[in-house]
C-alpha positions as CSV (number, residue, x, y, z in Angstrom):
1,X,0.0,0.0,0.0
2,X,1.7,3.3,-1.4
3,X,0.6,7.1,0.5
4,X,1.4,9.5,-2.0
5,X,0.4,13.1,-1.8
6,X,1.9,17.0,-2.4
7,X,4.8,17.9,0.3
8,X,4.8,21.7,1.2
9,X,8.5,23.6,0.9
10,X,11.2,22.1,1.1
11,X,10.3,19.7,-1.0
12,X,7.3,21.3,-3.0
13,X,6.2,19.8,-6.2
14,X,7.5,16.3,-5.4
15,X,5.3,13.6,-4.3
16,X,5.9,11.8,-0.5
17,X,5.6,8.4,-1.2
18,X,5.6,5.4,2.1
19,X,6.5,2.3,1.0
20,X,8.2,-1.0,2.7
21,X,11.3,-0.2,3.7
22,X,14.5,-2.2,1.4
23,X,17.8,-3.6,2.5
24,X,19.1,-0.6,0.7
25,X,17.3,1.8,2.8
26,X,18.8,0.7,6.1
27,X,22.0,2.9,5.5
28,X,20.0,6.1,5.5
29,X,18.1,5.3,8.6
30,X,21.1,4.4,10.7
31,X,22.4,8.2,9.0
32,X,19.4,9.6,10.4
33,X,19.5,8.1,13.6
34,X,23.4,8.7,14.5
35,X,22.8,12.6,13.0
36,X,19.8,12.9,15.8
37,X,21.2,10.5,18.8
38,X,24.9,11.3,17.8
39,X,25.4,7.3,18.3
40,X,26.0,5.3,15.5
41,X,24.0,2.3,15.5
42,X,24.7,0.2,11.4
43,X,24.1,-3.5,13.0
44,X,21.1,-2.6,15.4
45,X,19.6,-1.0,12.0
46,X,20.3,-4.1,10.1
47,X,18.8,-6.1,13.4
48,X,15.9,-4.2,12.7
49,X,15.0,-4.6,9.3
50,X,16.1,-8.2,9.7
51,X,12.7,-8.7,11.9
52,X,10.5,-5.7,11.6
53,X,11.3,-5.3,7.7
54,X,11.4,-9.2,6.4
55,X,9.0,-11.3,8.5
56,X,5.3,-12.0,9.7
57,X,5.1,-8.5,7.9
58,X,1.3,-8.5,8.3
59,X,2.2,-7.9,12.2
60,X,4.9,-6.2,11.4
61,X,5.9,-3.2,9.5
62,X,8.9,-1.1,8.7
63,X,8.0,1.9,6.6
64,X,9.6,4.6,4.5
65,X,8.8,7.8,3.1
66,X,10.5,9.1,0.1
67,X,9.9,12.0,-2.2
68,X,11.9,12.1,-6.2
69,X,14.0,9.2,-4.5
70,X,15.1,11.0,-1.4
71,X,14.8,9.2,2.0
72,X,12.7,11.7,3.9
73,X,11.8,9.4,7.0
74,X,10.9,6.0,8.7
75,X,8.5,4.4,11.1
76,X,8.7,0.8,12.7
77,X,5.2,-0.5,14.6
78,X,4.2,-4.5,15.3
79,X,1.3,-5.9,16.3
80,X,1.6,-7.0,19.9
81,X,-0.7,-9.2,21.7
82,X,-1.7,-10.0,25.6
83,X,1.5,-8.1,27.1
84,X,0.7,-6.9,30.3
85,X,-2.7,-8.2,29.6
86,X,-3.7,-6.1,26.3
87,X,-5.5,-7.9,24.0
88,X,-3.8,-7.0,20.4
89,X,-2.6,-3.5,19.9
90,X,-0.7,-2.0,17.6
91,X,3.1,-0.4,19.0
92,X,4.7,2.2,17.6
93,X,8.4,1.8,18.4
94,X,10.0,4.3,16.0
95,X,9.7,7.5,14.0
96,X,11.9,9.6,12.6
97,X,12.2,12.0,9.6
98,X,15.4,14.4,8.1
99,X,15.3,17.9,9.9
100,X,14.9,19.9,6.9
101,X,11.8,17.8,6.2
102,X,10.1,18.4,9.3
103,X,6.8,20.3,9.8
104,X,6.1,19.2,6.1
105,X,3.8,16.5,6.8
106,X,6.4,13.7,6.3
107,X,6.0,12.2,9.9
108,X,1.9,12.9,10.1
109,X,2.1,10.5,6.4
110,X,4.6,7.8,8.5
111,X,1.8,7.6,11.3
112,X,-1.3,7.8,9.3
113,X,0.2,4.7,6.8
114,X,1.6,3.2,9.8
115,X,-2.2,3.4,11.7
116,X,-3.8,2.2,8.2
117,X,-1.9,-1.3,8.5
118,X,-2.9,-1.4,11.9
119,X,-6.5,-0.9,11.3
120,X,-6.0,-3.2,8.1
121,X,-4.6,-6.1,10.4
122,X,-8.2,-5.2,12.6
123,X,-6.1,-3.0,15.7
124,X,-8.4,-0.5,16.9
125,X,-5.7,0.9,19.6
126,X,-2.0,2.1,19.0
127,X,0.4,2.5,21.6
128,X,4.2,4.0,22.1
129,X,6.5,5.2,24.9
130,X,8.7,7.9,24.6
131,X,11.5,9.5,26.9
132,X,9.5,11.9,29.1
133,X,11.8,14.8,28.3
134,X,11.6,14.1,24.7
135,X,9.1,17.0,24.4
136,X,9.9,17.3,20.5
137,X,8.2,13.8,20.1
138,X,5.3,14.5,22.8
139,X,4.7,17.2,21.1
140,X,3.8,15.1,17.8
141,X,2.5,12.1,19.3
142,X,-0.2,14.6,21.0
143,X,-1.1,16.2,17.4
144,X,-1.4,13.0,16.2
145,X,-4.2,12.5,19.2
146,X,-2.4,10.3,21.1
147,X,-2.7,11.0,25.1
148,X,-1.6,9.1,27.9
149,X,-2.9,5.7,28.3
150,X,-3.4,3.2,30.9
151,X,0.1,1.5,31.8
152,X,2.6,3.2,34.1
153,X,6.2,2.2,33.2
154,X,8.4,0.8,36.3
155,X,12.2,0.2,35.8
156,X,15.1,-0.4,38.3
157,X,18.8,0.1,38.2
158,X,20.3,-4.1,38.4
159,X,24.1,-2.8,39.1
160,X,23.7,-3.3,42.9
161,X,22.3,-7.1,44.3
């Protein structure tokens, strides 16, 4: 299933396509990811793609938008069932587009296509977590309508017995 529609400046006059992501595309997100994160991450990429971008892909899905060939962005989101208790949901577990194609609609078309083979697949519910001082990615999660939902994440340090 292709998204295609008009991209505002930078990139106006080209068309955003989403598709699967390809083996070839997994340089440019691992680009993307060390430019934001400042780590560079090639073989957890390739990990990725391996299971998100190859298998069970009506579960799974690793997407890629594009516009006149240029990788714009990429979202990752799997169907998950009876974690925690929740029946089948659909996770969102990565998003990401270029800088200079932000606020142009690229990441809205990632989550829309990415919420489309959820609701495909029969999901009626998509979840994520995020950093809580990653306000950049609140901030789009929650104009995407996404609000707080009903987990609470624990975690605890395991360097001291």
């Amino acid at each position: 299933m292709a998204v295609a529609r008009a991209l505002a400046s930078p990139h106006e006059d080209a068309a955003l396509s989403i598709r699967p992501a390809r083996a070839e595309d997994i340089a440019a997100v691992s680009e993307l990811d060390a430019a934001i994160t400042g780590l560079a991450k090639p073989a957890y990429w390739r990990d990725l793609f391996e299971r998100y971008g190859t298998r069970r892909q009506d579960q799974r899905f690793f997407l890629v938008a594009e516009s006149d060939g240029e990788f714009l962005g990429f979202a990752i989101g799997e169907i998950r069932a009876w974690e925690f208790g929740a029946p089948p949901c659909g996770w969102l577990f990565a998003i990401d587009v270029k800088p200079d194609a932000r606020l142009t609609g690229v990441g809205t078309a990632l989550f829309h296509a990415l919420c489309e083979r959820f609701r495909a697949a029969g999901i009626d519910k998509l979840r994520t977590m995020l950093a809580r001082d990653n306000h950049l990615m609140l901030s789009f999660f929650r104009s995407q309508g996404m609000m707080a939902g009903p987990s609470i994440q624990l975690e605890m340090a395991l360097d001291d017995p």
